[in-house]
N, C-alpha and C positions, 0 to 999 in steps of 0.2 A: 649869613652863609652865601658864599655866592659858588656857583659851578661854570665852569670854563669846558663845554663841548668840542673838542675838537678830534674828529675822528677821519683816520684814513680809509683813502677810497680803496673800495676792491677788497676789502676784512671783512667777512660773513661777521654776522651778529655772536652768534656761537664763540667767537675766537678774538675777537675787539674787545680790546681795554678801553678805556675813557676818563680822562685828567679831571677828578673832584677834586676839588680846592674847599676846604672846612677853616677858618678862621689863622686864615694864614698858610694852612697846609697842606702841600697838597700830593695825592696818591691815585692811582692810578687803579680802577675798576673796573669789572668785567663791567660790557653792556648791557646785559641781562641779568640785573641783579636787583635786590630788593630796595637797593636808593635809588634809583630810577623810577619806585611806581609813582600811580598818582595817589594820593591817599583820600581823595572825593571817594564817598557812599553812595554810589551810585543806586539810582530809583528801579526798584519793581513796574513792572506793568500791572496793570491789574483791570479784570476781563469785567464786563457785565453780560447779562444772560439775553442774548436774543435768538430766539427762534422762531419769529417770524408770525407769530399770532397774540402773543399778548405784551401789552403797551410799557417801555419802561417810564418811572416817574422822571419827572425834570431835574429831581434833586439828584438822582444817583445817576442820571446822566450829566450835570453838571461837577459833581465829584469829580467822576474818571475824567471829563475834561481836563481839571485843574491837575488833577497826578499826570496824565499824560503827557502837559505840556512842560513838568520837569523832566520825566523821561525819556522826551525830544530832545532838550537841554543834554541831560546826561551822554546820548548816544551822541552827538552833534561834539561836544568837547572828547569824546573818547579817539572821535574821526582826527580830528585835528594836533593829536600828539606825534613826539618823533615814532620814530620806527621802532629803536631801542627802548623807550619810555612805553611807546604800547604797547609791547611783550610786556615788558617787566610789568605793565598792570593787570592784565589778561594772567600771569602766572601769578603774581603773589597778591593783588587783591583780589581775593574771595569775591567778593560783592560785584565786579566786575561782569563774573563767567554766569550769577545767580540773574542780574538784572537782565542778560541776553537770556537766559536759558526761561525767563518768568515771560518773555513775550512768546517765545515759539509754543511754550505749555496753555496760554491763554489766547493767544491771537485764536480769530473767526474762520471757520471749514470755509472754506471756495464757496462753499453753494447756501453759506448765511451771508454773506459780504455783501449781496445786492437788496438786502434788509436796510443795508445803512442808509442807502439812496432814500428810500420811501420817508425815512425819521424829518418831521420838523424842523429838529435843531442843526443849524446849519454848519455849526462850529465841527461833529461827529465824522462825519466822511471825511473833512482835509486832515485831520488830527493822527484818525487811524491809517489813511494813505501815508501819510509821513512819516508816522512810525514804523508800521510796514516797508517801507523804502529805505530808513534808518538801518532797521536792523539787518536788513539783507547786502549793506556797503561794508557794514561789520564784520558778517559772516564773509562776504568777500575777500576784506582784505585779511582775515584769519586763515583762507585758505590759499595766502597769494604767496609762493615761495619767493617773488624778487620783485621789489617794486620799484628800485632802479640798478643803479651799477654799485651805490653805498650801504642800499635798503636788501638785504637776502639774507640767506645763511643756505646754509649746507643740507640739500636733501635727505640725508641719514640723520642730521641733530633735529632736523626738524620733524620727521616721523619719529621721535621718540622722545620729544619735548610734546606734541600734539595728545599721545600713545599714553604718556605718564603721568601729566597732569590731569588726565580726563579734561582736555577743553575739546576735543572732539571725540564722539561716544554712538553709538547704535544709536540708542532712544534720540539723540541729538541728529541723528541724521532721518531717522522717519521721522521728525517734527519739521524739516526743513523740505522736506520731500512732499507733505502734507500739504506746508502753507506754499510753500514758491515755487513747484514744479510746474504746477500745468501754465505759467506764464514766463516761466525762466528755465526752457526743456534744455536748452543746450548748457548754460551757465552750469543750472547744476549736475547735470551730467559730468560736465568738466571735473567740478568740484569731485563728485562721487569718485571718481576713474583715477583722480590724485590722490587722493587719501587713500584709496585701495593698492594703488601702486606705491607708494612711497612706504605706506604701513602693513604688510603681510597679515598680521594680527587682529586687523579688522575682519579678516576674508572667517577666522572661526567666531569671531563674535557677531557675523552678519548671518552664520547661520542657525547659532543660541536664536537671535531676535528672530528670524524667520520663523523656528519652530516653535517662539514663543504667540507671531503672529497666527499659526494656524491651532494653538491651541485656545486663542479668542474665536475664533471660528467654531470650535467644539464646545465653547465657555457660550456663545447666542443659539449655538443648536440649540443647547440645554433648555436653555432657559424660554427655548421657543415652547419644546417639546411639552417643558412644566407649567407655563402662563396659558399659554392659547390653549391650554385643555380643559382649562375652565368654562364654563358657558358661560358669563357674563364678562369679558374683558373689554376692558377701557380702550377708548379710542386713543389716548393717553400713554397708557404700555405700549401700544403698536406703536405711536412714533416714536417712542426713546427707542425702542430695540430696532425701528430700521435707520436712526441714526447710528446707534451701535454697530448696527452691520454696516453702513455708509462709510463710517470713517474708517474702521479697520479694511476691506474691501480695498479703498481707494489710495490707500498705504501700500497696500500689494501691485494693485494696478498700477500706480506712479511707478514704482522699486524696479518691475519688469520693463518699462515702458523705458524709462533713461539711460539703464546699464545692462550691458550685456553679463557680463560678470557675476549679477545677482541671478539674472535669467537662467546664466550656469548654473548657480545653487541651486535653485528652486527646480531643475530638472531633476538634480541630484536629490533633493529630499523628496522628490514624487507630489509637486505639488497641483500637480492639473486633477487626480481625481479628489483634493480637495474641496478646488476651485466647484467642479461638479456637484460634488455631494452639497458644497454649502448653494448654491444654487437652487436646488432641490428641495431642500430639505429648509430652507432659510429663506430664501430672496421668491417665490411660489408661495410660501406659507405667510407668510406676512403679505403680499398681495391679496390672495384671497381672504385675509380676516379684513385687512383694511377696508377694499371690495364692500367688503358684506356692511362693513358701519359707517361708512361716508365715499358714494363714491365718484363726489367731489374736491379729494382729496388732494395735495401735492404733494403730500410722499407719492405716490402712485406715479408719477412723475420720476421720483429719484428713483424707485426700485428699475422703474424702467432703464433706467440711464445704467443704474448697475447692470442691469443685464445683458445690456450691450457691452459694456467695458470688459466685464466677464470674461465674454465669450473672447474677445479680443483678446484679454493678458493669458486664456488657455489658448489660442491658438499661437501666441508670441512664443509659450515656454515649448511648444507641441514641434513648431517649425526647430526648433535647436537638433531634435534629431532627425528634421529632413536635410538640415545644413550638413551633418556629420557624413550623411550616404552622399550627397552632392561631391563634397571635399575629398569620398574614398580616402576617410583615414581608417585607422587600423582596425577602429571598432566599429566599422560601419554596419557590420551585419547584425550587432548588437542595439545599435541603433532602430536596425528595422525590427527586429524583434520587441523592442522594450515599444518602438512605436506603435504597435498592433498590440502591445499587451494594455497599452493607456487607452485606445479604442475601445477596445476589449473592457475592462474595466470600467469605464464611465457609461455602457449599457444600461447600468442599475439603474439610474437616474432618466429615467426616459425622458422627460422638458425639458432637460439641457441639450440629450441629443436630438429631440427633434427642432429644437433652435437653433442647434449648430450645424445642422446639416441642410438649413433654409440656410444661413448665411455663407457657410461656404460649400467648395464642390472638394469632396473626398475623393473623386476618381482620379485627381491631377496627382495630390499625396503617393494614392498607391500607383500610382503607375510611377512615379519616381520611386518607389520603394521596391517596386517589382522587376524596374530596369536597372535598377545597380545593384541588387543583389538576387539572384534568381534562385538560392536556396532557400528563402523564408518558405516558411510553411504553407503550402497550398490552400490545405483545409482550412486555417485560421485567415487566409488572402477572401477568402471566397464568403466567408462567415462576416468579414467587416464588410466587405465591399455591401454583401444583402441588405447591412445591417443598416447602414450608413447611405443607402438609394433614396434619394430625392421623391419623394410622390408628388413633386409640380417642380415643373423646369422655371416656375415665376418664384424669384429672388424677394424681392421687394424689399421695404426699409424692413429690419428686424423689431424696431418700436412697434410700429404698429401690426407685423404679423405676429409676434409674439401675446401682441394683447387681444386678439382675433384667434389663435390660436387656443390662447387659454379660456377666453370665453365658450369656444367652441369644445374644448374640453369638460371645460364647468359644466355646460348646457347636458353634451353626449354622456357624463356619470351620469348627473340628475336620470336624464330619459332613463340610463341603462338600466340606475339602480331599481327604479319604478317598476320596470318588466322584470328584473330579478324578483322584486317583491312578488310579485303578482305570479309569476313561474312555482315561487316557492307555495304560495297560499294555495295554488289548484293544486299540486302532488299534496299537500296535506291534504287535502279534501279526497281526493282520489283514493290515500289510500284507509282512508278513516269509513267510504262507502264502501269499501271491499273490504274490511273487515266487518258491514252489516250484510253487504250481499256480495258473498265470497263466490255467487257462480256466476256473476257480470263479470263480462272483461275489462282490462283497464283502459283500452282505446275505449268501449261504449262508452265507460263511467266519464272518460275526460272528456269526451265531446259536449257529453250532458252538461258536464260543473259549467266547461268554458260557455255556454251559451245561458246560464243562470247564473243571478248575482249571487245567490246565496245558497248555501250547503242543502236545507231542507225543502227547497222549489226541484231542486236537483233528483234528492230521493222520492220524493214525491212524485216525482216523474217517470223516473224507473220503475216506482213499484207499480203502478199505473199501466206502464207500457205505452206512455203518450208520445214517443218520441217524434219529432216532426220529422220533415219526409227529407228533410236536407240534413239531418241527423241519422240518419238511417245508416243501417250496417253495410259497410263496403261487401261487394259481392264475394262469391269462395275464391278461394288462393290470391284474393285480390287484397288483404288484411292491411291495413296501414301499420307500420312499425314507427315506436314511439325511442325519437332518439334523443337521450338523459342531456343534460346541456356540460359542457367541458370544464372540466372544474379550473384548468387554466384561465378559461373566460371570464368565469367569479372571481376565481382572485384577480384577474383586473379591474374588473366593476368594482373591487372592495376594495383595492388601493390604486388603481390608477397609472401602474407599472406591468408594461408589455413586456416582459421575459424573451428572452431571446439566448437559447440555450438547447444543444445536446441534449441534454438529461429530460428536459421538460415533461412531464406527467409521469413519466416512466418508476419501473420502480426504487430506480437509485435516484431518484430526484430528493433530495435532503429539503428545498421549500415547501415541499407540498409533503410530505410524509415525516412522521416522526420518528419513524425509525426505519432504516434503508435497508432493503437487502446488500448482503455483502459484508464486507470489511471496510471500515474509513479508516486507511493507514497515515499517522500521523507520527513524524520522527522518524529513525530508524530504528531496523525491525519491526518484526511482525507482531499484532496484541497478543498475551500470555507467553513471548517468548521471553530468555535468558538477557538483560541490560548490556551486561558483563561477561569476562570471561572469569570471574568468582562466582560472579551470581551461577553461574554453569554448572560450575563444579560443586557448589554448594547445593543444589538442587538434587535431593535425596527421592525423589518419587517416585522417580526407576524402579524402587525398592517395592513398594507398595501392587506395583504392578504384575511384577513375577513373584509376589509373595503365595499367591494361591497355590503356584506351581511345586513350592517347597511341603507346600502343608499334606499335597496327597500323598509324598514319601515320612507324612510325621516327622520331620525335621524338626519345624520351628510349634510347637507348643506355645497360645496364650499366655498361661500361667507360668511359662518357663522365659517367656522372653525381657524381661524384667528382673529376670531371679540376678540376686549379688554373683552367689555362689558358680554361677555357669561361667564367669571369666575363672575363677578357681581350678577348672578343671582342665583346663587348656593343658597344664603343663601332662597328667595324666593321659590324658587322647594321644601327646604325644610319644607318651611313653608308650602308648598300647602299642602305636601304629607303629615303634621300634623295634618293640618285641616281632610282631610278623615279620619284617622283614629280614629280623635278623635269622629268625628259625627259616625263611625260604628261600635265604643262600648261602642257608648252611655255616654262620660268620664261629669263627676258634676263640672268641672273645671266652673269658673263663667265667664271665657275670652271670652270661645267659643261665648257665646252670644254679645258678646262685636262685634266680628269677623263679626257674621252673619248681626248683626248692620248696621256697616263700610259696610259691601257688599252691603246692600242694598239703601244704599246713595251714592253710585259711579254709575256712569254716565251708559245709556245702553251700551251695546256691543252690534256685529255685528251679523248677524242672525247665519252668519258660526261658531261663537264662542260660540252664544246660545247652538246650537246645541249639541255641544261637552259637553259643563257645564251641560245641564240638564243629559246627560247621559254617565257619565266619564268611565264607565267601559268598554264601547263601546273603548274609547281610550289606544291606547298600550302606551304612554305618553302623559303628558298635554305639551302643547306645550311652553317651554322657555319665551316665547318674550311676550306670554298674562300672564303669571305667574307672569314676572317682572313689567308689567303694571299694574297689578293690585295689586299687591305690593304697589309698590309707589304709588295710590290714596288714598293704604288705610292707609301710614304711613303721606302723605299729609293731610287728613282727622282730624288724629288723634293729627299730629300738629298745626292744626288749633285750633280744639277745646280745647287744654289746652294749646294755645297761649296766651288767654285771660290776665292770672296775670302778663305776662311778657309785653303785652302792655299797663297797668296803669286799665285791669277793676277790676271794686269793688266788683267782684263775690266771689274770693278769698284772698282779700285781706290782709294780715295781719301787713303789713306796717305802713300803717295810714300815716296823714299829722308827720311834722317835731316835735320833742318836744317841746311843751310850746301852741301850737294852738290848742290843743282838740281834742279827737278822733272819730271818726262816734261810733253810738253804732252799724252797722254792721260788720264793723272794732273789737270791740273791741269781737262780737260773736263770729267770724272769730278765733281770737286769743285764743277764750275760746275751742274751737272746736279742735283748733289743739294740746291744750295741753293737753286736756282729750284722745283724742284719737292716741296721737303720740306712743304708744304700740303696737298697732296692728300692724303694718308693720316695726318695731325699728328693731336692731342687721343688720342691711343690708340684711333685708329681708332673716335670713339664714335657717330660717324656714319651709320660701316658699320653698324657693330652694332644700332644703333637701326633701320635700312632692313632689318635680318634679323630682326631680332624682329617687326617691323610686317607683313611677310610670311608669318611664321607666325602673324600672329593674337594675340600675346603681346601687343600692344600696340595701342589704338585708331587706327587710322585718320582 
C-alpha cells in the first residue's frame, strides 16, 4: 500500500480531501478520517504512592521506570505525526485520549513533586520531568487552532470536534489546572479563555463542575464533623483529609486565579461564603487536631499555605463586585448590596474574618462602595464597617499571624473555659447553702464559697459566724450587687464564635432561645392563613363561629342538624312562606281558597302550635317539622280527593264499560264535558305558567 500526501495550502483540516492510493487506486479522502490514524496502543502512565514519609521499594520504583519510558516513547511518536494524521488519532484511536487522560489522573499534586528530589534513584526525577513536559506539548498542541498557514481548521469545526468527541472535558481541565498552573499561569490561561470562547457549552458544564467542587467541600466537612469526634484519631486520618482538602481547595484557587470568566461563575453561584465556611469549619479543625498529635508536622505547613490562598481566591471573587461599582454598569448598586450581603454573611465564621481583616483594609472597599453608590443602606454600611475594624494597624505576614492568632485563641478558650468552670461550681454551691440557710444573703454566702476551696469549710464558717474582717458585710445601702455573667459570653466560651447581630440576646434572638417571641414569617402569607384562593373559599369555619348566635333563636337543633328529612322540607317552608304572602296582598289566585279549604279539614293541632298559627308575626320562623306536617296532610287530603277516578268512581268517569255493552248516559256527559272544555287548561298549561311567573316578577310585564 503506498499513500501519496499531497495537500493544498490555505484548506482547513475540516474541508481537505487527501489522494490514497491502495494497490493501484486511487481516491480522494477527507483529512480527518479514520485511515489516517496511527493504530500504535499507546502506553498508560501508571502513578506510585509517594507521600513523603514512608520508603518506596526498588522494585516498584524500578517497574514505573521501565513503563515510563514506553510512555515517553509513545507521547514523543504522537508529537512527531502530520497535522491531519494527529487528529485523525486523537479522534478515532481511543487508546490515544485514555494514555494522555491516565497521566493527568496520576501525575504527583505540586506540593509531592519535591519528594522526588530526595529519592536515591537517580533515574525517577528526569523520567517524571519528561513526562510531565511530554504531556503538556500534547495538550498544547490539542489546544492550537493553527499551526501554520496548511496546519488549522476552522474555529466553529473545531469547538465541536473538541465538544463531541470528549477530547476536551471539565474534569480534563481541573486536572490540567491542578498539575501545570502554578508554573504555566499564562499558557493555561490562554488555553482556558480558548476553549471557553470558541465552545459556549463549556461555560454550563464549568458550572455542573464548580457546584460539584463545592459539594466536596460539604463531602470533607462531613466527614471532619464524623472522624474528629472521635477521641482517639489517627495522626493518619488527619493527613488524608487535609490532603483531601489540599487538592480540592487548590482546584478552586488555580480556576479563580487564571480566568476571569470562572471568577464570573463562582460570583454567581455565591462562592466566597463557602470558601469561609470551609475555612472554619475545615482548614481550623484539622489544624487544631493535628496541633494536638504532632506538632512537628508538615501538614501544619500546607494548611497554613491554604489559608493564605483562601483568603486570596475570596478576596479575588469579592473584588468582581468592586469592579462592577467602578465600571458604573447597570447593576452597580446590586453589586454594592450583594457586596455587603457576602460581608454580612461570612460574620458566622469569626477565624476567617478575623484573618481577613489582618490582611486586608475594608475601609478602601466601602468607601468605594459608598462613593459610587450613596443609596446602600446606611445601617448595614455602619454594621460592616464596625464589623470588619482592624484592632492593630500591624499587618504582618498572615502565616504567621494567623498561627499566633490561633494559639492565642487556643490559649484565651482554655483560660476562659476554666473561669466558666469554676463561675459555674461557686452559684451551684451558693445556691445549694441557701437552701440550708435560706436567711444568709447571696453576696454573704458567695464571698464565703469564693474564699474556701470547698463547700463544707464554707458552711462551717457561716454557721460559726467566723467570717474574717475582709469578708465582712459592706456597710447599709452600701450592698454589693451580684451581676449574672451574659449568656452571650458563654456561648462563645462554648464555641468560639463572637456574634455580631441586631437580635443578640433579645427575645427574637432564634440562637439563643428555642422558641422566639412573635411570628417567623416564612413564604407568603401569614401562618394559619388561606394558601389559595380555594383554599379561601373552601374554609367553612366562619360557620362554627356564628353558630352560637343561631342557637339562642333555636334555629339550628343538634339532633336536627344531621337529620335526612330537614332538606325534605324545604319545598314546604316554601310553600308556607307563599301562602303569607299571598293572603297579605290580598293576590285573586283561585288556589288560595283551595289552600284555606285543605287547612281547615286537617285535623286540630296542639294548643302550643295554635298559638303560634294565630299569630305568625309574633314568630322569628315557622317552625320546620309543623310546616312539613302539614304539608303532607294537606297533599294526603288532596290525594284522596281526586283519587276517586283512579279507583273505578263514576264521578268522573269518562271510560265507560268495554265496547259493544253500552254506555251510562253519565259516562257519556262525562265525555261531552271533557271535550267542550279541554281548552282551558290545553298547551301544558303554558299560560298559567307564564301568569305565575309575571306575578313574581320573573318575567316583564
Amino acid at each position: 500500500m503506498a499513500n501519496s500526501n499531497t495537500k493544498d495550502s490555505g484548506i482547513p483540516l475540516n474541508t481537505l480531501m487527501i489522494t490514497h492510493s491502495e494497490d493501484g487506486i486511487q481516491r480522494k479522502i477527507a483529512a480527518l478520517h479514520a485511515t489516517w490514524k496511527d493504530t500504535r496502543c499507546f502506553t498508560k502512565y501508571m502513578a506510585f504512592l509517594v507521600n513523603g514519609q514512608e520508603c518506596v521499594s526498588d522494585a516498584v520504583l524500578e517497574q514505573w521506570a521501565n513503563e515510563t519510558e514506553w510512555f515517553i516513547k509513545d507521547m514523543k511518536h504522537l508529537l512527531k505525526l502530520e497535522y491531519h494524521k494527529f487528529w485523525s488519532t486523537i479522534v478515532y484511536n481511543t487508546t490515544t485520549l485514555e494514555s494522555i487522560v491516565s497521566f493527568m489522573q496520576n501525575a504527583l499534586p505540586f506540593y509531592l513533586v519535591p519528594v522526588l528530589k530526595s529519592m536515591d534513584n537517580e533515574r525517577i526525577l528526569p523520567l517524571y520531568t519528561s513526562a510531565h513536559a511530554l504531556v503538556f506539548k500534547v495538550i498544547f498542541r490539542l489546544t492550537t487552532l493553527r499551526e501554520s498557514d496548511t496546519c488549522w481548521m476552522e474555529p466553529e469545526f473545531y469547538g465541536k470536534l473538541v465538544y463531541k468527541h470528549f477530547i476536551i472535558t471539565v474534569p480534563f481541565l481541573f486536572d490540567l489546572i491542578s498539575i501545570y498552573s502554578r508554573d504555566n499561569i499564562e499558557e493555561i490561561s490562554r488555553i482556558i479563555e480558548f476553549v471557553l470562547n470558541l465552545q459556549p457549552k463549556y461555560i454550563q458544564d464549568l458550572k455542573q463542575g464548580l457546584s460539584y467542587l463545592l459539594n466536596a467541600f460539604t463531602i470533607i466537612q462531613t466527614r471532619c464533623e464524623s472522624e474528629l469526634s472521635e477521641a482517639n484519631t489517627t495522626e493518619s486520618t488527619l493527613n488524608d483529609l487535609t490532603l483531601y482538602a489540599q487538592d480540592c481547595s487548590s482546584v478552586l484557587v488555580q480556576l479563580i486565579t487564571i480566568s476571569s470568566t470562572i471568577r464570573q461563575l463562582c460570583s454567581e453561584l455565591n462562592v466566597e461564603f463557602a470558601i469561609s465556611n470551609f475555612y472554619d469549619n475545615v482548614i481550623i479543625v484539622l489544624y487544631r487536631n493535628i496541633q494536638e498529635v504532632n506538632k512537628n508536622s508538615q501538614y501544619l505547613n500546607n494548611l497554613n499555605d491554604m489559608r493564605v490562598e483562601l483568603i486570596e481566591t475570596f478576596r479575588s471573587i469579592l473584588c468582581v463586585q468592586l469592579n462592577k461599582i467602578l465600571e458604573n454598569s447597570d447593576d452597580g448598586l446590586l453589586a454594592a448590596d450583594k457586596f455587603i450581603s457576602i460581608l454580612t454573611e461570612c460574620l458566622a465564621n469569626n477565624v476567617f474574618v478575623r484573618d481577613y481583616k489582618n490582611l486586608y483594609d475594608i475601609e478602601d472597599d466601602l468607601a468605594i462602595v459608598q462613593l459610587g453608590y450613596k443609596s446602600v443602606d446606611q445601617v448595614k454600611y455602619d454594621f460592616i464597617q464596625n464589623a470588619y475594624a482592624k484592632d492593630s494597624d500591624v499587618k504582618g505576614d498572615l502565616a504567621h499571624a494567623v498561627i499566633n492568632s490561633e494559639q492565642e485563641t487556643d490559649q484565651g478558650l482554655t483560660v476562659n473555659a476554666e473561669q466558666l468552670d469554676m463561675e459555674q461550681r461557686i452559684e451551684q454551691n451558693v445556691q445549694h447553702i441557701m437552701e440550708l440557710l435560706p436567711h444568709l444573703k447571696a453576696a454573704q454566702i458567695r464571698k464565703v464559697v469564693c474564699s474556701y476551696d470547698n463547700v463544707e469549710e464554707a458552711v462551717s464558717v457561716l454557721l460559726e459566724q467566723e467570717i474574717p474582717d475582709s469578708e465582712s458585710q459592706p456597710a447599709a445601702g452600701q450592698e454589693e450587687q451580684h451581676i449574672p455573667n451574659d449568656p452571650l459570653d458563654e456561648f462563645y466560651l462554648r464555641t468560639g464564635i463572637d456574634r455580631l447581630n441586631i437580635y443578640d440576646g433579645d427575645e427574637f434572638d432564634v440562637m439563643v432561645h428555642d422558641k422566639v417571641k412573635g411570628v417567623i414569617k416564612k413564604g407568603k402569607g401569614m401562618p394559619g392563613q388561606p394558601k389559595s384562593l380555594n383554599a379561601l373559599l373552601d374554609d367553612k369555619s366562619h360557620i362554627q363561629q356564628v353558630r352560637h348566635i343561631y342557637r339562642k333563636f333555636d334555629l339550628i337543633a343538634e339532633n336536627d342538624v344531621d337529620d335526612d328529612e330537614y332538606d325534605d322540607s324545604f319545598e314546604a317552608i316554601a310553600d308556607s312562606e307563599s301562602r303569607h304572602v299571598k293572603l297579605s296582598k290580598q293576590a285573586r289566585n283561585t288556589f288560595v281558597n283551595e289552600v284555606l279549604d285543605n287547612e281547615s279539614e286537617s285535623e286540630n293541632e296542639s294548643e302550643e302550635e295554635q298559638e303560634t298559627n294565630q299569630n305568625p308575626a309574633l314568630a322569628f320562623c315557622e317552625n320546620p317539622e309543623l310546616a312539613r306536617k302539614r304539608y303532607e296532610e294537606r297533599q294526603n287530603s288532596k290525594y284522596h280527593r281526586h283519587g276517586s277516578a283512579a279507583t273505578g268512581s263514576k264521578d268522573g268517569d269518562v271510560r265507560g264499560k268495554p265496547k259493544g255493552q253500552g254506555q251510562d248516559s253519565k259516562v257519556l256527559l262525562n265525555r261531552r264535558h271533557k271535550n267542550e272544555n279541554k281548552s282551558v287548561s290545553g298547551n301544558h298549561n303554558r299560560k298559567q305558567g307564564a301568569s305565575y311567573k309575571r306575578s313574581r316578577g320573573m318575567l316583564p310585564s
